[in-house]
N, CA, C and O atoms as a GROMACS GRO file, in nm:
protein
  472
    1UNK      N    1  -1.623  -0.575   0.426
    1UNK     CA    2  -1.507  -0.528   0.352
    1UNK      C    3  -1.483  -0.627   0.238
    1UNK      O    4  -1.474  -0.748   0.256
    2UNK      N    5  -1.474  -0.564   0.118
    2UNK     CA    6  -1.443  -0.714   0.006
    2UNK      C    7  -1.306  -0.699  -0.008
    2UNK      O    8  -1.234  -0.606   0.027
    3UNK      N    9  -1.278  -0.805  -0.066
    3UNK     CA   10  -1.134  -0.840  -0.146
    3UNK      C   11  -1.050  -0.764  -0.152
    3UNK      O   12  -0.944  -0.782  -0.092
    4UNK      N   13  -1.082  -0.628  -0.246
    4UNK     CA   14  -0.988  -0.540  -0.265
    4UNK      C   15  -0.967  -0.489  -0.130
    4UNK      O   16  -0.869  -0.526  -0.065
    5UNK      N   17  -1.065  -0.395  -0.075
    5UNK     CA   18  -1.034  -0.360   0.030
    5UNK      C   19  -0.961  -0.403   0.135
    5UNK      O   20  -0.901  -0.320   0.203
    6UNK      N   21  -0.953  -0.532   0.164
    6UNK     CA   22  -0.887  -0.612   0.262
    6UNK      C   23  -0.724  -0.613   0.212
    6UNK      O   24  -0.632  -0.616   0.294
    7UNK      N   25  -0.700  -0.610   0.050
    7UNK     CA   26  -0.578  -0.632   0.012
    7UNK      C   27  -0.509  -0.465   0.055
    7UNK      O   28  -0.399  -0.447   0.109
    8UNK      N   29  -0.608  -0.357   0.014
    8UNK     CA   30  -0.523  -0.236   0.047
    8UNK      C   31  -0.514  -0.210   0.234
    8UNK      O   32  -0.431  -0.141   0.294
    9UNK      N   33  -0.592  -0.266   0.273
    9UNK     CA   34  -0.589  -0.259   0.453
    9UNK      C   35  -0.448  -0.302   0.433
    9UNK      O   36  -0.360  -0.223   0.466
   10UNK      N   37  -0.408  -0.443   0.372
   10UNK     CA   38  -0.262  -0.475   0.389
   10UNK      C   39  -0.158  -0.384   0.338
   10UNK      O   40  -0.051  -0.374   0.399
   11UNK      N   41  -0.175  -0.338   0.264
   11UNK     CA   42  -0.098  -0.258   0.195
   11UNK      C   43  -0.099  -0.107   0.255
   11UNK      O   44  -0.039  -0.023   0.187
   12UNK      N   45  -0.136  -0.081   0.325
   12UNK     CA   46  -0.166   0.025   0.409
   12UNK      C   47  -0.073  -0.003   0.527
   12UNK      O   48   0.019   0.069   0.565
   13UNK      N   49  -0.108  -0.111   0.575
   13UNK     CA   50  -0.030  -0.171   0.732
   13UNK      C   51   0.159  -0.164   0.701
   13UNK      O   52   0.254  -0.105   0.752
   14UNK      N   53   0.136  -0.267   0.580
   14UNK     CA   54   0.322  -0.259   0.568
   14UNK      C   55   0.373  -0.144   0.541
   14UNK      O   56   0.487  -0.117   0.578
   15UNK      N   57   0.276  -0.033   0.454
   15UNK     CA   58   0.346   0.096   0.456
   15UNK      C   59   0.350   0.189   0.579
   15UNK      O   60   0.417   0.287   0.610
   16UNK      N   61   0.275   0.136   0.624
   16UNK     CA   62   0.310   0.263   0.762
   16UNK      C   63   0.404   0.183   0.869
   16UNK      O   64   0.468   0.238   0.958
   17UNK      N   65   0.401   0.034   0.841
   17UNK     CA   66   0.493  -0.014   0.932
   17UNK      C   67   0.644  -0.010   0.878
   17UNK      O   68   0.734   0.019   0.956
   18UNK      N   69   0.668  -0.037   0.750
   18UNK     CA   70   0.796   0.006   0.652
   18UNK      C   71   0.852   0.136   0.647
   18UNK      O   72   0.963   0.170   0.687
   19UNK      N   73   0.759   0.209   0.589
   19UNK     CA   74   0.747   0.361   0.600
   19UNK      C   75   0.770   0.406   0.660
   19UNK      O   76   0.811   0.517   0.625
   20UNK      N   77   0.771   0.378   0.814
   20UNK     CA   78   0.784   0.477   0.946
   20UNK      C   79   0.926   0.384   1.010
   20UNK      O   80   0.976   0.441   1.107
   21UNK      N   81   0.970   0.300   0.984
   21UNK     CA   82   1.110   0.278   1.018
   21UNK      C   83   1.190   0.314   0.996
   21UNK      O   84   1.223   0.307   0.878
   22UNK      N   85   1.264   0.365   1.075
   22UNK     CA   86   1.391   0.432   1.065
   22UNK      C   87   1.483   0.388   1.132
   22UNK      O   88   1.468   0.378   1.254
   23UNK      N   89   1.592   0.355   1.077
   23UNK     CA   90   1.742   0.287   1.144
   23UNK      C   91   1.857   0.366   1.146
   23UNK      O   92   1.922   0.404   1.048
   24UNK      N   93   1.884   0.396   1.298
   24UNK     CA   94   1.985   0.518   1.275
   24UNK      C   95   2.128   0.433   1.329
   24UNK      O   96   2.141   0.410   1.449
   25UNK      N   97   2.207   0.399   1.253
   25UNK     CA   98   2.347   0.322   1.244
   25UNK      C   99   2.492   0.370   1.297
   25UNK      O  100   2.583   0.368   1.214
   26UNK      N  101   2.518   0.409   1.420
   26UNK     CA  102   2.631   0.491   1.431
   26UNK      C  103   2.729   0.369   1.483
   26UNK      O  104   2.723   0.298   1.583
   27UNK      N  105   2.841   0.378   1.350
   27UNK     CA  106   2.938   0.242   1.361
   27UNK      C  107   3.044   0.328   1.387
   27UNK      O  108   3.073   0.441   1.348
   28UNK      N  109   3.108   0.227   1.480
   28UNK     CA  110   3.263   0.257   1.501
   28UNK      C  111   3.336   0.145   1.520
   28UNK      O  112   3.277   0.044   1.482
   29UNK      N  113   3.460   0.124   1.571
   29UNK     CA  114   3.522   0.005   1.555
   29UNK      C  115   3.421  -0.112   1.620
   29UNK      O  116   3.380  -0.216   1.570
   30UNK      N  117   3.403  -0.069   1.716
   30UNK     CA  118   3.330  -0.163   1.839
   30UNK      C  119   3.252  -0.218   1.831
   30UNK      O  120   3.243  -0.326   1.891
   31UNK      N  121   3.143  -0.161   1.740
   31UNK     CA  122   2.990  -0.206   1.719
   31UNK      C  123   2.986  -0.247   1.589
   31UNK      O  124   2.879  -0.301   1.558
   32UNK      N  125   3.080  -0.238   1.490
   32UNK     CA  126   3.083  -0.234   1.367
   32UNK      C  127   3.016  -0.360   1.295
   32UNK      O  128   2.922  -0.337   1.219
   33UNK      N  129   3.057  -0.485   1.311
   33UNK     CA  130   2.945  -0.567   1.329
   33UNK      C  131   2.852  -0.631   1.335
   33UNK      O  132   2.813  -0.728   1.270
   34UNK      N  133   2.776  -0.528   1.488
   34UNK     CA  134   2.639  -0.517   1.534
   34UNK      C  135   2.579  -0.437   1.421
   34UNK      O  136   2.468  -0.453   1.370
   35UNK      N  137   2.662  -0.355   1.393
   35UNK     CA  138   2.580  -0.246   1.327
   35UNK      C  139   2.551  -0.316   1.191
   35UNK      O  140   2.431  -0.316   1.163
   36UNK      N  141   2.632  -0.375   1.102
   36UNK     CA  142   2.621  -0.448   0.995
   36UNK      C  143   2.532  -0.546   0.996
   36UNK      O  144   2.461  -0.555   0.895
   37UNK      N  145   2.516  -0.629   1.089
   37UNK     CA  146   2.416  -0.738   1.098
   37UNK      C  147   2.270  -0.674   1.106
   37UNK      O  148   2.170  -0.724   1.055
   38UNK      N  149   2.277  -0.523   1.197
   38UNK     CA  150   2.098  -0.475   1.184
   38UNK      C  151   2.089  -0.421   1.078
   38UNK      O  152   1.986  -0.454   1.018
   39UNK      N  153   2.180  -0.319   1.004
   39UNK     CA  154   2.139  -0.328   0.859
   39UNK      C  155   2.090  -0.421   0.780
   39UNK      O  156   1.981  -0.419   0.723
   40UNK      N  157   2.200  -0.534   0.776
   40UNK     CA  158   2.147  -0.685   0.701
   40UNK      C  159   1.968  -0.704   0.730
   40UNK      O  160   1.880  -0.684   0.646
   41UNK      N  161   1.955  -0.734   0.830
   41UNK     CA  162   1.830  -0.749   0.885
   41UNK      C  163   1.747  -0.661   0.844
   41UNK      O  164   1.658  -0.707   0.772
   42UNK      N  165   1.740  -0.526   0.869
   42UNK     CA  166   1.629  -0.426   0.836
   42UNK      C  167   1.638  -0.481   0.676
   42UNK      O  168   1.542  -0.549   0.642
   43UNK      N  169   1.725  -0.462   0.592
   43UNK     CA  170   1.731  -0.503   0.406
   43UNK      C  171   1.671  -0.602   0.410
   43UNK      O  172   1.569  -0.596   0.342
   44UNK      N  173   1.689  -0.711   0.469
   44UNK     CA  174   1.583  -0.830   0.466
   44UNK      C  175   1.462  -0.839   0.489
   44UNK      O  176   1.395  -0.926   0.434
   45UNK      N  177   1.406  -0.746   0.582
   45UNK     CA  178   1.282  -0.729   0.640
   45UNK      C  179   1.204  -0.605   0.460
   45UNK      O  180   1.104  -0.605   0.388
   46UNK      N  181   1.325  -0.531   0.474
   46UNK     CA  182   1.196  -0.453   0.347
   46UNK      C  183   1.251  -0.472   0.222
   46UNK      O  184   1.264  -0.379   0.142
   47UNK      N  185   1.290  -0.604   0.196
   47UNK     CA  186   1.250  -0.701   0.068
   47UNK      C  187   1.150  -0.790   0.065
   47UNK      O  188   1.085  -0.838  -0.028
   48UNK      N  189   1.146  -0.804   0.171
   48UNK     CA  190   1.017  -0.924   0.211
   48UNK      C  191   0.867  -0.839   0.232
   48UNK      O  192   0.763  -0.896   0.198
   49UNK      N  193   0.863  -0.704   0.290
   49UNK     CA  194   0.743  -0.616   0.244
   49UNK      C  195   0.779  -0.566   0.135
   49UNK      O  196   0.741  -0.450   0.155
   50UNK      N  197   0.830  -0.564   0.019
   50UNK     CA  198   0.836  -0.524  -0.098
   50UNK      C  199   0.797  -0.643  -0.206
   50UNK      O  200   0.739  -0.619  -0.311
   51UNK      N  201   0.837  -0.772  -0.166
   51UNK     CA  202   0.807  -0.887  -0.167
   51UNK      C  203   0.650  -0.885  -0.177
   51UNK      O  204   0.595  -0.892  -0.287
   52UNK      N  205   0.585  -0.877  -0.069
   52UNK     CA  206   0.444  -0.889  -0.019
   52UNK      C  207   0.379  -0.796  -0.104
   52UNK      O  208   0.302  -0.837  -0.190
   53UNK      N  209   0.403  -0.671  -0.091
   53UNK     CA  210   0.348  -0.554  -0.181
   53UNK      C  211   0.349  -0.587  -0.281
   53UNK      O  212   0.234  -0.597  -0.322
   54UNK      N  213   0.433  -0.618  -0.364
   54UNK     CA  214   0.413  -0.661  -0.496
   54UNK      C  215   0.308  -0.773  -0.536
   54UNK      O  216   0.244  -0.777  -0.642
   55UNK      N  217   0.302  -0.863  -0.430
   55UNK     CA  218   0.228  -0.959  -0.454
   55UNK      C  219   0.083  -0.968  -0.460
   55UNK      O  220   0.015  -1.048  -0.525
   56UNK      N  221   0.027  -0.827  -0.344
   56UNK     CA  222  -0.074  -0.804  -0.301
   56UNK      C  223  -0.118  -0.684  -0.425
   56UNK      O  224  -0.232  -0.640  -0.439
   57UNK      N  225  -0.036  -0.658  -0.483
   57UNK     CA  226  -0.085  -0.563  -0.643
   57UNK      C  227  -0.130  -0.668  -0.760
   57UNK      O  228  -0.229  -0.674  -0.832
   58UNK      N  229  -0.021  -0.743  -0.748
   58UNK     CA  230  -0.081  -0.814  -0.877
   58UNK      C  231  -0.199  -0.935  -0.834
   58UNK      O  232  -0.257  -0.992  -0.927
   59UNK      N  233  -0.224  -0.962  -0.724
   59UNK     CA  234  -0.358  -1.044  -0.681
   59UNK      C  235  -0.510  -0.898  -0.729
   59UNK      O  236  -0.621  -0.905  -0.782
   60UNK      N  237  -0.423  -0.781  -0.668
   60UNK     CA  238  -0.517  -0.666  -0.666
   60UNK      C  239  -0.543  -0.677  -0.849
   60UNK      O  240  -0.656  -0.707  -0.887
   61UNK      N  241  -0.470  -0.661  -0.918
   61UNK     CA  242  -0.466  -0.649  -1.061
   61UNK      C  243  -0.571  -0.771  -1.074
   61UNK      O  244  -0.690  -0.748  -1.094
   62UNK      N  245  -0.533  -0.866  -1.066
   62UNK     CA  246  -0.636  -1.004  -1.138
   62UNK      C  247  -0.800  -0.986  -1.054
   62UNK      O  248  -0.907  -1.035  -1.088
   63UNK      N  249  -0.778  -0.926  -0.975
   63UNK     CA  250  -0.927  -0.902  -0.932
   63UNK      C  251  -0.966  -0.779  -1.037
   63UNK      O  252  -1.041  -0.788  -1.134
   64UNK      N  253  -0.919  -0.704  -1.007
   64UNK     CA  254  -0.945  -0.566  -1.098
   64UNK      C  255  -1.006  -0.649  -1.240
   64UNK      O  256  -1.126  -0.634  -1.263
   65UNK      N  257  -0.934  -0.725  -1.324
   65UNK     CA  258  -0.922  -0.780  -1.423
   65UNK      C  259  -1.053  -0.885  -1.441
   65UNK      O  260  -1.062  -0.935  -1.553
   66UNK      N  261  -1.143  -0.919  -1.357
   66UNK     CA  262  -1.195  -0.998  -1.352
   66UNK      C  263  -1.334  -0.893  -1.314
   66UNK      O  264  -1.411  -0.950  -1.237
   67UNK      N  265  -1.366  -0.793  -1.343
   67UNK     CA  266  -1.470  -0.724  -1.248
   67UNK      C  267  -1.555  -0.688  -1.406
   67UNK      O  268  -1.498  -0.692  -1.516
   68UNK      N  269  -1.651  -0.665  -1.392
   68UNK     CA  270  -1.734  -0.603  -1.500
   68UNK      C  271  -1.737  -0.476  -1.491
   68UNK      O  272  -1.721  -0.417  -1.384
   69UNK      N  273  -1.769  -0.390  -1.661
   69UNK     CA  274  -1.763  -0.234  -1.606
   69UNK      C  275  -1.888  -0.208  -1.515
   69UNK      O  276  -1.856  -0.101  -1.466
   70UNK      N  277  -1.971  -0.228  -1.479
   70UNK     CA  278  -2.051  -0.192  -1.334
   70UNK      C  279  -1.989  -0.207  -1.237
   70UNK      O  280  -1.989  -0.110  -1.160
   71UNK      N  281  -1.907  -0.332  -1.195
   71UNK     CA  282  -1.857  -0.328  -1.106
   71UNK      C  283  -1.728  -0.252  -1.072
   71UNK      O  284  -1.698  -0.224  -0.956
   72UNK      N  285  -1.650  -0.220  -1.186
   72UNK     CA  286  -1.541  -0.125  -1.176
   72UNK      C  287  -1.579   0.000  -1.063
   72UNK      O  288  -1.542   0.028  -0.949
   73UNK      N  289  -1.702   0.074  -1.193
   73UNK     CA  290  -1.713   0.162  -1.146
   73UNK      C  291  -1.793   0.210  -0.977
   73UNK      O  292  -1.798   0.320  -0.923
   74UNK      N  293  -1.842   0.084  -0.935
   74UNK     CA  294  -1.855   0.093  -0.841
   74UNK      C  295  -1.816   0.043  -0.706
   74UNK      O  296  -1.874   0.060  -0.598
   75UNK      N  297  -1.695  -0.029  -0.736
   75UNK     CA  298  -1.579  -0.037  -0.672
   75UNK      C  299  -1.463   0.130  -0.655
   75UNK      O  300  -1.412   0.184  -0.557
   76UNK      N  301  -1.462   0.155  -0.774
   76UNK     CA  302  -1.414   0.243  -0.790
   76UNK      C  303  -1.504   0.419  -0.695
   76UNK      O  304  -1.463   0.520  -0.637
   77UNK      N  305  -1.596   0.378  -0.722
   77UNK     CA  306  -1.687   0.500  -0.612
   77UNK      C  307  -1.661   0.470  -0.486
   77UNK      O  308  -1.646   0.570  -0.416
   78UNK      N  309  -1.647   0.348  -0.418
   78UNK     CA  310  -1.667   0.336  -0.358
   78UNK      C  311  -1.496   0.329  -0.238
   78UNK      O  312  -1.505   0.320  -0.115
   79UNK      N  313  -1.370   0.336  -0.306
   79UNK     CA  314  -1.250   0.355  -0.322
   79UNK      C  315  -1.230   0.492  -0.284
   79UNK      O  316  -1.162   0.541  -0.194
   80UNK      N  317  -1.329   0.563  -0.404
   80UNK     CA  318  -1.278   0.737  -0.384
   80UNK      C  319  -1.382   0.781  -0.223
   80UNK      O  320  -1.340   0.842  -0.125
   81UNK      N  321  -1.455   0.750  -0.235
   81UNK     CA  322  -1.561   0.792  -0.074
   81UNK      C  323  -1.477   0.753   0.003
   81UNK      O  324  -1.463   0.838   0.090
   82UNK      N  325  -1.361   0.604   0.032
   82UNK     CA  326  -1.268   0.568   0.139
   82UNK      C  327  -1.184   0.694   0.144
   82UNK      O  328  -1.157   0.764   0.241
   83UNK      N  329  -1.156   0.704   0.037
   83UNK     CA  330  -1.054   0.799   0.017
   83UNK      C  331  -1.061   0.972   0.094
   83UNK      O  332  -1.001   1.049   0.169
   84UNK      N  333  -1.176   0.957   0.014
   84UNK     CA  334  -1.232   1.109   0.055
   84UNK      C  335  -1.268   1.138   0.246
   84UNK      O  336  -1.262   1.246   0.306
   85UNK      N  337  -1.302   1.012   0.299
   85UNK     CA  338  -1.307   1.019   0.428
   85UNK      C  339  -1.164   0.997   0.471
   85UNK      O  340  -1.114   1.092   0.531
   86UNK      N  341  -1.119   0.931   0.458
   86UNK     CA  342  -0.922   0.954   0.523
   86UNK      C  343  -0.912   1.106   0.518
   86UNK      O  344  -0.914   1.190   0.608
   87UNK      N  345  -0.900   1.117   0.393
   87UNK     CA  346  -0.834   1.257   0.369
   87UNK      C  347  -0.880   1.364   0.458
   87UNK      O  348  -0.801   1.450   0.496
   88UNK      N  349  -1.020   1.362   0.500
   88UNK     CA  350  -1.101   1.481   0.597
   88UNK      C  351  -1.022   1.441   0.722
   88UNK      O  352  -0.995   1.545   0.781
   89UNK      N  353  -0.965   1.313   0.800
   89UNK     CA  354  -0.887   1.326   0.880
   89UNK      C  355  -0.770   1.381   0.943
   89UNK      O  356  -0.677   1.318   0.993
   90UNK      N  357  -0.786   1.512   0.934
   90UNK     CA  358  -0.630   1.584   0.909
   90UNK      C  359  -0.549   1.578   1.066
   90UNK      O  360  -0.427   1.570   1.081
   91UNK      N  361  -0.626   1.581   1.149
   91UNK     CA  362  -0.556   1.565   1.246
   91UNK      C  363  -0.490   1.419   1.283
   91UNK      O  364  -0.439   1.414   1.395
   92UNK      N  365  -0.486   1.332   1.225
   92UNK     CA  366  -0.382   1.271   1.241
   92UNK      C  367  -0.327   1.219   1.114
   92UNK      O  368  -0.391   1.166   1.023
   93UNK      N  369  -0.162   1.246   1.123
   93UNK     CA  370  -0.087   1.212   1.015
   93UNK      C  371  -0.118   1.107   0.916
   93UNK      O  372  -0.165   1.121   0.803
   94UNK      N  373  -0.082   0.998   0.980
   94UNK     CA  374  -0.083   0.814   0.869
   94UNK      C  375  -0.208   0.846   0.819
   94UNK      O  376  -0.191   0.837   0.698
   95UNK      N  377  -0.339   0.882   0.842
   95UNK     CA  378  -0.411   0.869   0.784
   95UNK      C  379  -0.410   0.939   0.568
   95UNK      O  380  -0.460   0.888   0.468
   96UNK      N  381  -0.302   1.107   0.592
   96UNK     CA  382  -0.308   1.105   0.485
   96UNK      C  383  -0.236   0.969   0.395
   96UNK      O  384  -0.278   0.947   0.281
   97UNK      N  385  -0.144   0.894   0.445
   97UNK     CA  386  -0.132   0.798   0.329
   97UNK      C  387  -0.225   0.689   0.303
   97UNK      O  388  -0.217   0.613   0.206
   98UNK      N  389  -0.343   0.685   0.422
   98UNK     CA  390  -0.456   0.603   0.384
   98UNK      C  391  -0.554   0.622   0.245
   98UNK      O  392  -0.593   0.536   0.167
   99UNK      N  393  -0.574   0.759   0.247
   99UNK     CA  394  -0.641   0.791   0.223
   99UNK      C  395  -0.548   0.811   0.057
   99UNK      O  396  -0.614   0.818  -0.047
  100UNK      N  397  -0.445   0.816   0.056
  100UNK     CA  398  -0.376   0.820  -0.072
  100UNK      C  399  -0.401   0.654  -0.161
  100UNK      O  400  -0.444   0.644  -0.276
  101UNK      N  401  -0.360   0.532  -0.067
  101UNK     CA  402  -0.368   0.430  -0.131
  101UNK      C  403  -0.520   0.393  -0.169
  101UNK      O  404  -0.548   0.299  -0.243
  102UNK      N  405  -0.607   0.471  -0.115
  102UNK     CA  406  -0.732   0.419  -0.177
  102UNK      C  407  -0.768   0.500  -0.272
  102UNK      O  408  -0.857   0.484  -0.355
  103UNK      N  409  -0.681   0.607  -0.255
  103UNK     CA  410  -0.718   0.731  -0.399
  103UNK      C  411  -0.639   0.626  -0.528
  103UNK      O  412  -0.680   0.619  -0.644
  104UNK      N  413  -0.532   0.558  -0.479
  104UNK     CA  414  -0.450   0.467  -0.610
  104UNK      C  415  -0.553   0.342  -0.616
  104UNK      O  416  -0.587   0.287  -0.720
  105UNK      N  417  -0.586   0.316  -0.518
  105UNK     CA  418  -0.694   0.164  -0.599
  105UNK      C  419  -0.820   0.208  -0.668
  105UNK      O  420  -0.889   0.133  -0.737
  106UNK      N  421  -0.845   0.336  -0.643
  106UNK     CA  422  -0.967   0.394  -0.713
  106UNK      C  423  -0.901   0.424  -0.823
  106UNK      O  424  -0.954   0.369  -0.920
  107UNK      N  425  -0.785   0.505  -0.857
  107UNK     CA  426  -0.722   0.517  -0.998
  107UNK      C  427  -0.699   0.354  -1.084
  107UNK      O  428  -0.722   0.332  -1.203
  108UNK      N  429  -0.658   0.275  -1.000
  108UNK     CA  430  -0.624   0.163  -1.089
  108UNK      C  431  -0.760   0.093  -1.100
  108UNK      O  432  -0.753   0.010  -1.190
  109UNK      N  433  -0.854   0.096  -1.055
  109UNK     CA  434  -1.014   0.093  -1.124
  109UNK      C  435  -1.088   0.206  -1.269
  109UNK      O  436  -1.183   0.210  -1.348
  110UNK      N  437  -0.996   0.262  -1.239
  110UNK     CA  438  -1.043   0.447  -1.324
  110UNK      C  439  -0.998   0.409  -1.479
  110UNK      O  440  -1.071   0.400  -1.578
  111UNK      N  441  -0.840   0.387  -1.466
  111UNK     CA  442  -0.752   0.290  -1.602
  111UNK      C  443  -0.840   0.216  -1.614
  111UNK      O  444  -0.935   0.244  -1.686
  112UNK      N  445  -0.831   0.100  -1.545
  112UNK     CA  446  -0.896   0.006  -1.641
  112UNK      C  447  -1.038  -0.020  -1.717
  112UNK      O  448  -1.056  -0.096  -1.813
  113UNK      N  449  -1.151   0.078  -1.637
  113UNK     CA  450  -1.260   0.084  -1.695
  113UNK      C  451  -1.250   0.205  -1.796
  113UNK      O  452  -1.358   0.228  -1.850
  114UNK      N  453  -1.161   0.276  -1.830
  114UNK     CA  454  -1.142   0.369  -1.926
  114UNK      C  455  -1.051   0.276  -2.063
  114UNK      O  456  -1.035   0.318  -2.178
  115UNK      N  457  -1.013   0.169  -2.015
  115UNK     CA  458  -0.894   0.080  -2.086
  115UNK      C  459  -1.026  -0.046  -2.168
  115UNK      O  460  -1.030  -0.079  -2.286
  116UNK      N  461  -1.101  -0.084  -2.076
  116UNK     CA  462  -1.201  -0.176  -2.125
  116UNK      C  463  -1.326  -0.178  -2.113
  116UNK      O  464  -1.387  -0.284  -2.122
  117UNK      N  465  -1.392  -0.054  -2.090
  117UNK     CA  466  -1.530  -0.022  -2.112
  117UNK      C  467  -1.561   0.094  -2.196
  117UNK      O  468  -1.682   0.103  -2.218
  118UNK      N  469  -1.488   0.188  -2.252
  118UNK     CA  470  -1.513   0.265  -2.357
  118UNK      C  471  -1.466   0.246  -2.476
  118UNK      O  472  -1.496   0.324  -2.567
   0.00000   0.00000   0.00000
């Protein structure tokens, strides 16, 4: 697995682990609180994967940035085939967003060798 790939595995993980959380908050006097402090907490938790995500794009960007057009484009083939195999996974859900983020790292290979090789 190279570089990129390993960065979207991450970026894959926090979204389905972010993504699929759900906090259901029913405050009343009693818990009111409790309930405020796990809000606090969940907001803290997905600033800090929004945090990470961001970070893991623009590491993704300076690699991108650093690749030759051969290698774009065959990073980029090789992005859309990830892609294209998620996607045939229909029976189970998370996979379509797998198969989406490697369709976006194959696009953000697509830009830039259309941006600096033609």
């Amino acid at each position: 697995m190279n570089f990129g790939m390993k960065k979207v595995s991450l970026i894959f993980a926090l979204t389905a682990i972010f993504g699929s959380l759900q906090v259901i908050v029913t405050m009343d006097n009693s818990d009111a609180q409790t309930a405020q402090e796990i809000l606090n907490e969940v907001n803290g938790l997905y600033d800090e994967a929004n945090d990470l995500i961001n970070y893991t794009l623009q590491e993704e960007q300076k690699h991108i940035s650093s690749l030759s057009c051969q290698q774009l484009l065959s990073e980029l083939t090789d992005y859309k085939k990830a892609g294209d195999y998620w996607a045939s996974q229909v029976n189970i859900p998370h996979y379509a967003s797998r198969a989406e983020g490697y369709y976006a790292s194959a696009e953000r290979r697509r830009t830039a060798y259309l941006k600096n090789c033609l």
